[in-house]
C-alpha positions as CSV (number, residue, x, y, z in Angstrom):
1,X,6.2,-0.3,4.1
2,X,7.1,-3.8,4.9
3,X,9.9,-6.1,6.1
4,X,11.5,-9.2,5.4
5,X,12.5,-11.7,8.2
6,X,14.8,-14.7,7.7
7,X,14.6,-16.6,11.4
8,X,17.3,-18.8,10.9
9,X,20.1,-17.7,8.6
10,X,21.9,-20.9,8.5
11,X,19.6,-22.5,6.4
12,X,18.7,-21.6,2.7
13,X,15.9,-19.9,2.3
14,X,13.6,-21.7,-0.3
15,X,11.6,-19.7,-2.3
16,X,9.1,-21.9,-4.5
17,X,7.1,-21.3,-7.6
18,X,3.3,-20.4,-6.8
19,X,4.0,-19.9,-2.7
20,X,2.9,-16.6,-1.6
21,X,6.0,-14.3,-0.9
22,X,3.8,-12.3,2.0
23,X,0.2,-11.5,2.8
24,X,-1.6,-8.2,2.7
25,X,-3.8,-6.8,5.9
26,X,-5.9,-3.3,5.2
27,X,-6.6,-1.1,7.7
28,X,-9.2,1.5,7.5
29,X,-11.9,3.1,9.3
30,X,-14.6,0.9,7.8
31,X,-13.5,-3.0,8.2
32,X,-17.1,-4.1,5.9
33,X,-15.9,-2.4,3.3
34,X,-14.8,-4.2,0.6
35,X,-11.5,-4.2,-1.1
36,X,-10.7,-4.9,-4.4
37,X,-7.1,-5.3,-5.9
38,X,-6.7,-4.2,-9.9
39,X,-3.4,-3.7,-12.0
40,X,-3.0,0.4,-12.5
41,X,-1.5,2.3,-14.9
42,X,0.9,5.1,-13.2
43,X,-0.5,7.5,-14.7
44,X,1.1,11.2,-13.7
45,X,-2.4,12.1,-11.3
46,X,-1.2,8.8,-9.3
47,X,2.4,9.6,-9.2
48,X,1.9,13.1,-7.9
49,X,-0.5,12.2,-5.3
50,X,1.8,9.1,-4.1
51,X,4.7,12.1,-4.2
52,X,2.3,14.3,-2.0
53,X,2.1,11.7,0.6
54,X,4.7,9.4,0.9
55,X,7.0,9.2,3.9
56,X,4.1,10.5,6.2
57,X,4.5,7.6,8.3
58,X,8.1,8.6,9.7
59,X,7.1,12.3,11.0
60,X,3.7,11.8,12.3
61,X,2.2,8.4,14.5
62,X,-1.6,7.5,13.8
63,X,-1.9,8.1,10.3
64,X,-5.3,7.4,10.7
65,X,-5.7,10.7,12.0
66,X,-4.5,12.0,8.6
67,X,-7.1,10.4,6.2
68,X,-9.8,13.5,5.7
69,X,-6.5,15.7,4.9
70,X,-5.9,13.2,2.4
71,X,-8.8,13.0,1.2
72,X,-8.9,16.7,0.1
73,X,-5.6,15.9,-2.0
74,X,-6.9,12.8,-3.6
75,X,-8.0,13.4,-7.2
76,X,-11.4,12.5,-8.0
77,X,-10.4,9.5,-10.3
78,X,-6.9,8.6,-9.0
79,X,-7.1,4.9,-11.0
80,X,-6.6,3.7,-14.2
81,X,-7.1,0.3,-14.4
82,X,-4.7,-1.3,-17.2
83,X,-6.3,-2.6,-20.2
């Protein structure tokens, strides 16, 4: 999830070519661990288990709480890295 704030709406907003639009932060358990970003296919593994656990956020606080449950749901190879 993420929002969008315009701080002063009486002036454009300038959107240039090659500016970042936002910037990413990830949260887990283990901050040393690395994180690497790659382009994925959607393949239907990913789909389902992005149906299985999206909108968890607005019923239950701490998600961190819920990452072994996940895990159990989590296919063993959920990426496919595009070619």
């Amino acid at each position: 999830m993420w929002a969008f704030e315009w701080h002063d709406t009486s002036k454009d907003l300038i959107l240039k070519r090659d500016e970042p639009l936002f910037y990413c932060q990830f949260d887990g358990f283990d901050p040393s661990r690395t994180v690497k970003l790659v382009q994925a296919e959607k393949t239907p593994e990913l789909m389902q288990y992005m149906e299985q656990i999206s909108g968890v956020v607005s019923y239950v606080n701490q998600t961190f709480s819920l990452f072994s449950e996940v895990e159990k749901v989590k296919p063993s190879k959920l990426i496919k890295s595009k070619q």
